[in-house]
MIVOVEX-817324 format. One line per field, with one value per atom (N, C-alpha, C): atom name; residue number from 1; x, y, z. Coordinates in pm, whole numbers. Layout:
N
atom <- (CA:...)
nr <- (NUM:...)
c1 <- (X:...)
c2 <- (Y:...)
c3 <- (Z:...)
This chain:
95
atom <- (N:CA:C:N:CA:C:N:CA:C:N:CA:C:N:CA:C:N:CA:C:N:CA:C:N:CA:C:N:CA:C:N:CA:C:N:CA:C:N:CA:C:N:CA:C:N:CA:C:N:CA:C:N:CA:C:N:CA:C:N:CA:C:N:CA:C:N:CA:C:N:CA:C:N:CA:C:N:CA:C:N:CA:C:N:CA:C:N:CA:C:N:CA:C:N:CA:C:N:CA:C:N:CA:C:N:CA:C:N:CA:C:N:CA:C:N:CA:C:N:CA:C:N:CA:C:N:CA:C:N:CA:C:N:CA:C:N:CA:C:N:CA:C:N:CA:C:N:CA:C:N:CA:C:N:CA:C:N:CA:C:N:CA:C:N:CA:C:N:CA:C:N:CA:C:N:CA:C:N:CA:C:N:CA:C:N:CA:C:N:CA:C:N:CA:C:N:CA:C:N:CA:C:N:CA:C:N:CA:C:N:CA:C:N:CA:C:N:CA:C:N:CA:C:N:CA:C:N:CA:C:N:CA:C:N:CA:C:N:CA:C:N:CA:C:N:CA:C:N:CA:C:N:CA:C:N:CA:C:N:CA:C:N:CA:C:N:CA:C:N:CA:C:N:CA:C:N:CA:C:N:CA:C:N:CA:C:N:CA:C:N:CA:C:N:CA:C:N:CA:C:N:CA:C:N:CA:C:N:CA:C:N:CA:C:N:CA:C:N:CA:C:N:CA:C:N:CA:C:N:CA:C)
nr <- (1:1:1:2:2:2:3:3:3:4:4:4:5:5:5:6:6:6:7:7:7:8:8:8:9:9:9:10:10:10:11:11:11:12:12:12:13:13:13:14:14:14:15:15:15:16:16:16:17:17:17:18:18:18:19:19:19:20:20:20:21:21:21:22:22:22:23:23:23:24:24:24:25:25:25:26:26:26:27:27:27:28:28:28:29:29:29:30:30:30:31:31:31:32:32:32:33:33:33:34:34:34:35:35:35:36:36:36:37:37:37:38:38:38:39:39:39:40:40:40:41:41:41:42:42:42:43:43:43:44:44:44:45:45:45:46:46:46:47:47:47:48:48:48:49:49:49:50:50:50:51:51:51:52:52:52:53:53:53:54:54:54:55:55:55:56:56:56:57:57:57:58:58:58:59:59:59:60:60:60:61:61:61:62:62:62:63:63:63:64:64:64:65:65:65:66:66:66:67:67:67:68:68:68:69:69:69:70:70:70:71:71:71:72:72:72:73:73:73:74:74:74:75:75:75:76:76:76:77:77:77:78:78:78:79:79:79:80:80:80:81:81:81:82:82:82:83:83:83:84:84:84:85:85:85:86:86:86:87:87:87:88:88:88:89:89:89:90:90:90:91:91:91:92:92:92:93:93:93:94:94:94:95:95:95)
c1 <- (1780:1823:1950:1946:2066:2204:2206:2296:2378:2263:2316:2368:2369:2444:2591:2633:2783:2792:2770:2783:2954:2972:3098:3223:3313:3425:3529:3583:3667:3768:3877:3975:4072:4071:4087:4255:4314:4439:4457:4405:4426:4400:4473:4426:4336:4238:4094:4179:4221:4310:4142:4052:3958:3982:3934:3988:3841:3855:3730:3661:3720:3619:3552:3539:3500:3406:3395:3302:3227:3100:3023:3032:3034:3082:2947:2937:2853:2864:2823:2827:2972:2965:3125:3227:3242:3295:3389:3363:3438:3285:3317:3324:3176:3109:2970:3064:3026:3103:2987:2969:2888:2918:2841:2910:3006:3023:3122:3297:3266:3397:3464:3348:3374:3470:3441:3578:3719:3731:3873:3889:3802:3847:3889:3822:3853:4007:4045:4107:4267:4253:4328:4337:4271:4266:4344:4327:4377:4542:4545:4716:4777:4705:4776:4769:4691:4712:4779:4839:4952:4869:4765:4715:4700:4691:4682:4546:4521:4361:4339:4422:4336:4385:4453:4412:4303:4294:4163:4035:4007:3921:3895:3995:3960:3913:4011:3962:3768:3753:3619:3525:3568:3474:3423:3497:3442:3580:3528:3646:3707:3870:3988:3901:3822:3759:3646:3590:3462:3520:3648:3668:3724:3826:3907:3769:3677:3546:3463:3488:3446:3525:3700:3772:3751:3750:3730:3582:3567:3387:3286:3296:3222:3168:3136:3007:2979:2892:2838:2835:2897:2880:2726:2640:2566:2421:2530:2449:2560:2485:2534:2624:2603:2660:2822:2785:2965:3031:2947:3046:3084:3007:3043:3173:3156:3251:3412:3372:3492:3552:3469:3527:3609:3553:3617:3733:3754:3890:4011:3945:4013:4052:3998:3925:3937:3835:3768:3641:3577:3437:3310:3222:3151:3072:3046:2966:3002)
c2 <- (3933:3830:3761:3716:3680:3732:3831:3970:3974:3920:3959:3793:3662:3547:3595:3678:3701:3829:3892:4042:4032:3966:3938:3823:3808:3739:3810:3851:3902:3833:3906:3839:4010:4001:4087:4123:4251:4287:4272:4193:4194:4279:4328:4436:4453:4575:4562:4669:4723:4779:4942:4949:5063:5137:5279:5328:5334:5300:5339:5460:5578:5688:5732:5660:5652:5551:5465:5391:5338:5314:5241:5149:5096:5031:4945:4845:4771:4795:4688:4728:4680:4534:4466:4573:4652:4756:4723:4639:4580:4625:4631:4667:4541:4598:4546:4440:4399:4254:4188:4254:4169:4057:3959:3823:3760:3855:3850:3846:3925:3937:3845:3776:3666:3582:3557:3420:3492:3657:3670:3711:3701:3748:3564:3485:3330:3302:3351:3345:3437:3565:3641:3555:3528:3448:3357:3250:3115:3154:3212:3281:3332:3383:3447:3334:3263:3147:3026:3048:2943:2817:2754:2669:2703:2564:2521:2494:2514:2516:2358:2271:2119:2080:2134:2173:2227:2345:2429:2361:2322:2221:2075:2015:1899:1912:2027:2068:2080:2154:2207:2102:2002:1891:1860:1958:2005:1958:2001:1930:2071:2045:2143:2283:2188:2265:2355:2310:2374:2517:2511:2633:2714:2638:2708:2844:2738:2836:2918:2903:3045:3106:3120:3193:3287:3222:3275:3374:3346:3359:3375:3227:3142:3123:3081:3002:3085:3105:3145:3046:3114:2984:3012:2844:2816:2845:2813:2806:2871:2889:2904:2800:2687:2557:2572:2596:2596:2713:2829:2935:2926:2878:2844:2770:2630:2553:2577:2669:2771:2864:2962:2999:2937:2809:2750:2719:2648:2592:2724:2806:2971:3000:2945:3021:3153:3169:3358:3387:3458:3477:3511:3413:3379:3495:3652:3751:3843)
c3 <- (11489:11582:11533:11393:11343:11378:11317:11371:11542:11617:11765:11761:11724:11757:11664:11596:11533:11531:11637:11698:11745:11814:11863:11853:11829:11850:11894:12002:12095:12145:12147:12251:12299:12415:12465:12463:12422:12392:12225:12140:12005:11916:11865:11849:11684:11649:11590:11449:11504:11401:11333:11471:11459:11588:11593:11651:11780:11918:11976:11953:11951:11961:11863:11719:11603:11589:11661:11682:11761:11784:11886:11969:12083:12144:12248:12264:12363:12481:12568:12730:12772:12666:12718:12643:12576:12559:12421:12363:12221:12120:11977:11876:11799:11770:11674:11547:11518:11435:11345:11203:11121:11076:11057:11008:10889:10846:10739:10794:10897:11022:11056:11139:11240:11174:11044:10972:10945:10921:10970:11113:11195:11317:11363:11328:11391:11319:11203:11166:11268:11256:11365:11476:11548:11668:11690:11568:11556:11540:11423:11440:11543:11584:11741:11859:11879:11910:11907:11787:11744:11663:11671:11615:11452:11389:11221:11213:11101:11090:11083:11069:11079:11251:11339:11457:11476:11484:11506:11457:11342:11292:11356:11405:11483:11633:11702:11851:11848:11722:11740:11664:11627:11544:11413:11336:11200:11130:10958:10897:10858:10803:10805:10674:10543:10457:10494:10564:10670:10711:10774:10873:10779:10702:10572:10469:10460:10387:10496:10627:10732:10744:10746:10736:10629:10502:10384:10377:10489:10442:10303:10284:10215:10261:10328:10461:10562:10614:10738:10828:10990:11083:11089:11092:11100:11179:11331:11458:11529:11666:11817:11885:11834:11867:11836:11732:11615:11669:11682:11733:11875:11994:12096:12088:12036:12011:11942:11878:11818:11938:11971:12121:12165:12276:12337:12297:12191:12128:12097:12088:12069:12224:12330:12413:12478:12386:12391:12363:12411:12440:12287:12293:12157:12189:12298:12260:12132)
């Protein structure tokens, strides 16, 4: 169950730098994402987005060290809450 809440962080056109036909694919048609991912994929995101991580960190409610150690992945996001909330501020889809 764990597994399927950080299955995904997507943004569509960015590119994964894997090749589809080498790998498995879901229904939404993007790429399985273990949680170790998700903090450089929030990371990718945020760059391509243009935002600074004590931006990105305040949009989403948390402090600048918090996101700095999920980027890093040091930390695991927590909950559903935080990654939703990350989405949004990204906004791109928390599947």
């Amino acid at each position: 169950m764990r597994r399927n809440l950080f299955a995904w962080f997507s943004l569509p056109g960015l590119a994964t730098g894997v090749s589809r036909t080498r790998f498995p694919t879901t229904r939404s048609g993007g790429f399985p994402m273990g949680e170790n991912d998700v903090g450089r994929r929030i990371r990718e995101v945020r760059a391509w987005r243009g935002l600074s991580l004590r931006a990105t960190a305040e949009l989403t409610g948390i402090t600048h060290g918090y996101l700095a150690q999920l980027e890093r992945g040091e930390k695991p996001v927590k909950n559903r809450q935080l990654l939703e909330a990350l989405a949004r501020t990204l906004r791109v889809s928390p599947r």
